[in-house]
C-alpha positions, 0 to 999 in steps of 0.5 A: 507436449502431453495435453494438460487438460486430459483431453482437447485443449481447444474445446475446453477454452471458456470466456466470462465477461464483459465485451465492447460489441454486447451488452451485458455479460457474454458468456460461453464454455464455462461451469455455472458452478466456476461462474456463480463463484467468479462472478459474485467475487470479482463484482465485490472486487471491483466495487472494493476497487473504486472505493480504495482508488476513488477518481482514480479507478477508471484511468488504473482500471483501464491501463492495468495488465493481463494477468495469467493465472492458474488456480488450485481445485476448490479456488473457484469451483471443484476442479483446477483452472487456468487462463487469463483475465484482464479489464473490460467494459461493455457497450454502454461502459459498465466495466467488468473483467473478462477472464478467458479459462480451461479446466486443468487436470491438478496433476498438470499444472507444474508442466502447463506453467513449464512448458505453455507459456505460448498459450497463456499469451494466445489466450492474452492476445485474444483478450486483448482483440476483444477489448480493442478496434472494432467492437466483437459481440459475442459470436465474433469473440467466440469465434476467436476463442475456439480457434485458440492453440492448444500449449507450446514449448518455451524452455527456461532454467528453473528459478525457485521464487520461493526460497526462504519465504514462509507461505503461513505468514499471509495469504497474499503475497507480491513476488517480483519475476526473474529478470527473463519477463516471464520464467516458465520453469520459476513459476512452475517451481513456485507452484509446486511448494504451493499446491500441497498448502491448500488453494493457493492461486498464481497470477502474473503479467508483464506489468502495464499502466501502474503495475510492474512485472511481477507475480502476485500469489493469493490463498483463494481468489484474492480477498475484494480488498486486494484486488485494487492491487491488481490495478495500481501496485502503490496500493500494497495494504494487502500484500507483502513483499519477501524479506529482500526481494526488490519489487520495481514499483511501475513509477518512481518514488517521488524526489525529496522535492516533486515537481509541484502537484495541482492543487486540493479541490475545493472542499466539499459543502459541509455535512453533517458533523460526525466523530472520526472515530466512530467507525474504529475501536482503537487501543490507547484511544483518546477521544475528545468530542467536542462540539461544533466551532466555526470553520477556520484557515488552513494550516500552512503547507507547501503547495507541492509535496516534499519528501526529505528522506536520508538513512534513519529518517523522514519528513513528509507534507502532503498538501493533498489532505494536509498530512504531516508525517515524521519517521525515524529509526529508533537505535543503532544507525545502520544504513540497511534499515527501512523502517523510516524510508517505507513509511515516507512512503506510505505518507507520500502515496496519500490520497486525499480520497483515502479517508476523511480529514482530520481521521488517521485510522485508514493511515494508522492500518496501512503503516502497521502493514508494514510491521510484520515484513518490517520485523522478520527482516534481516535487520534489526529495525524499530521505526518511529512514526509520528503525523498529524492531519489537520482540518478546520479548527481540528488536528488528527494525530497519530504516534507509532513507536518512540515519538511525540506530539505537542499543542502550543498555544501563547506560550503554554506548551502540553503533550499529546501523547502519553510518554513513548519513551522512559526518561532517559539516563543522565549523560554527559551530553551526546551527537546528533546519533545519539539522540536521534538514535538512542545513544542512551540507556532509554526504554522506548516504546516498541515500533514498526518492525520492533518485537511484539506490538507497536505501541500506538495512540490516535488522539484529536486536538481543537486548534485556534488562529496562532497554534502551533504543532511540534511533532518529533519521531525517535528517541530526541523527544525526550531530550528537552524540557517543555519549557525548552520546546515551549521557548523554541515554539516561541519563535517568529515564524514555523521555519524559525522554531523547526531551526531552533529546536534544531539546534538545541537538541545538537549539531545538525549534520546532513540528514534532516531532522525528523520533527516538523511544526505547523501553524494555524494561520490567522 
């Protein structure tokens, strides 16, 4: 094949990074201009990383894959690049990712992705030597990279990745790969709708540790915040999937019951006290400071995570952070709707590590990423969220959508939430549909994936030994008094009351009900 570089191939191949056998940063062959830019990026992208992945960051850093890139001219520099980068450390463990790259001429790039599959996976293998067996300092590394191939052919039938998916919608995007591991003629299709778009960059590997097969695309180098993404696919704040597109995660989604997870740690010695919302001016916000109590028992929780998910509604409790999150889909029951389903997800993927307790802001963000994927579906959706964290003598909430939260305490029962719905309309009573999913001509606050904003509320709540917590999600928490709720709340234990409210907004079928209620144990 024509030389892509324009010239010899061979010589051009450069490495930055860090090696097991030096110690520090090795370099050879490549542009201060590409370095200065590299460098300085993924140094705030690997900081961003440990503090999104937190104790988890080394054992994702480590296992995470090769990625094979290309990079369009003002990415990193004048010109257009490609190669591959992936984890490394150096002698005394500072990690740091060596990316091995060659300059490609613009013009070029779609026959490279066609037709040079075997050198990306030449410049691979010898990443992968560097890091591996006996420790190389940097002249027996560069001894490997000079004596790299230049391409070779691997034919492919042409797949277009890019069908149907408008690029302006953001700028970073997961694309799952054909069912070949790696299609040379798709990814070179896939660059060609991109390169007239601006400095768009491609980046994809065959999946390792908690990354699944897949193409990543990025407007630029990806944003330091999304660069966790390349080291553990669960976390997708950054990124969005095309609407369809069935991205395989690299584990399965937990089980309505999991196996059972050690566990918190022991909390932390107490700090000074700061209001959890001090860092984000949220709309509809409703602060209440108040001053310092002595610290109480936990609420109760299971000591596992259980995840009951049916089509148009979810129930998660995760004992790690002691979140409580109920989701439902708002309107018609249509099996093909994913609103409630992708926000079980995101509540069983909490880490206890992702924000401070009671706080709900880092929660809040990561479920109204789902919205716009949510709302340019092909199906009409409207999910309502409700979660709650409770820490000490407080309880963080949150509502997205047509949901409700109420505080009971001895009886008396108050919202914390304003209205998410208008009253509802008399009816002659109803099934468990329509009350779940608004059966009646009731205007309900929009959700995730409904038109124009969600309708949000983050509020915190003071609690005592005996309280009780109702949340419920959908159009059902309009459809009892709170001198109803109140009664049901009344009863002897959480189970009790979770059953009797059951029952009384009507038949229970065999999907759970999206409501929960938690205690404040004595």
């Amino acid at each position: 094949m024509a030389d892509p570089t324009g010239g010899s191939a061979i010589a051009s191949v450069g490495f930055f990074g860090k090696l097991p056998g030096a110690g520090d940063f090795v370099q050879r062959r490549l542009p201060a201009g590409f370095v200065e830019r590299w460098d300085r990026h993924f140094e705030q992208a690997v900081f961003a990383s440990r503090e999104a992945l937190g104790g988890d960051w080394a054992q994702a850093y480590h296992a995470s894959p090769t990625w094979r890139f290309v990079l369009a001219p003002q990415a990193c520099g004048e010109g257009a690049w490609a190669g591959v980068f992936g984890p490394a450390d150096d002698r005394v463990g500072r990690s740091f990712p060596m990316v091995l790259a060659a300059p490609v001429a613009p013009a070029q790039v779609d026959l490279l992705l066609r037709e040079g599959a075997g050198w990306f996976d030449a410049l691979a293998r010898v990443h992968a030597q560097g890091q591996r067996g006996a420790p190389l300092d940097a002249e027996a590394f560069d001894a490997l990279v000079v004596a790299l191939p230049g391409p070779s052919i691997v034919p492919a039938a042409a797949v277009d990745l890019s069908d149907g998916i408008d690029f302006s919608r953001a700028n970073h995007w997961r694309l799952p790969l054909p069912a070949r591991a790696i299609d040379s003629a798709a990814l070179a299709t896939l660059w060609l709708r991109l390169a007239g778009q601006g400095p768009w960059c491609l980046w994809w590997s065959e999946g390792a540790g908690r990354v699944p097969p897949g193409i990543l695309a990025t407007r630029g180098l990806p944003a330091p915040e999304a660069y966790a993404g390349f080291l553990d696919a669960t976390r997708a704040g950054a990124w969005l999937t095309p609407v369809g597109a069935s991205v395989p995660m690299a584990e399965p989604f937990a089980p309505a019951r999991s196996e059972p997870v050690l566990p918190p740690p022991e909390p932390a010695p107490v700090v000074a006290r700061r209001d959890v919302d001090d860092d984000v001016t949220v709309p509809g916000l409703v602060r209440r400071v108040q001053d310092v109590v002595p610290p109480m028992p936990a609420p109760v929780f299971d000591t596992e995570l259980s995840v009951q998910t049916a089509p148009g509604t979810a129930v998660v409790r995760h004992p790690v952070g002691a979140l409580t999150l109920v989701a439902a889909d708002v309107g018609l029951a249509d099996p093909r709707r994913r609103a409630a389903s992708a926000a079980a997800g995101v509540g069983a993927e909490w880490s206890a590590g992702d924000e401070a307790p009671p706080g709900t802001h880092a929660l809040r963000a990561r479920l109204i990423a789902l919205h716009p994927h949510l709302r340019n579906g092909r199906v009409s959706e409207d999910g309502a969220v409700v979660a709650a964290r409770v820490s000490g003598s407080q309880a963080g909430l949150l509502r997205i959508g047509a949901a409700g939260a109420w505080h009971w305490r001895g009886g008396r029962l108050r919202p914390l939430f304003s209205a998410a719905l208008a009253p509802p309309a008399p009816s002659g009573g109803g099934e468990l549909d329509d009350l779940l999913f608004g059966g009646g001509e009731v205007a309900t606050a929009p959700g995730l994936g409904a038109e124009g904003v969600p309708s949000c509320e983050q509020v915190t709540c003071e609690l005592l030994p005996g309280d009780r917590l109702l949340l419920l999600a959908g159009a059902a928490h309009t459809q009892l008094s709170l001198a109803a709720l109140a009664q049901g709340l009344a009863a002897a234990s959480p189970e009790d009351a979770q059953t009797r409210l059951a029952q009384a907004l009507g038949p229970i079928h065999s999907r759970p009900w999206p409501l929960a209620v938690i205690e404040v144990q004595p």
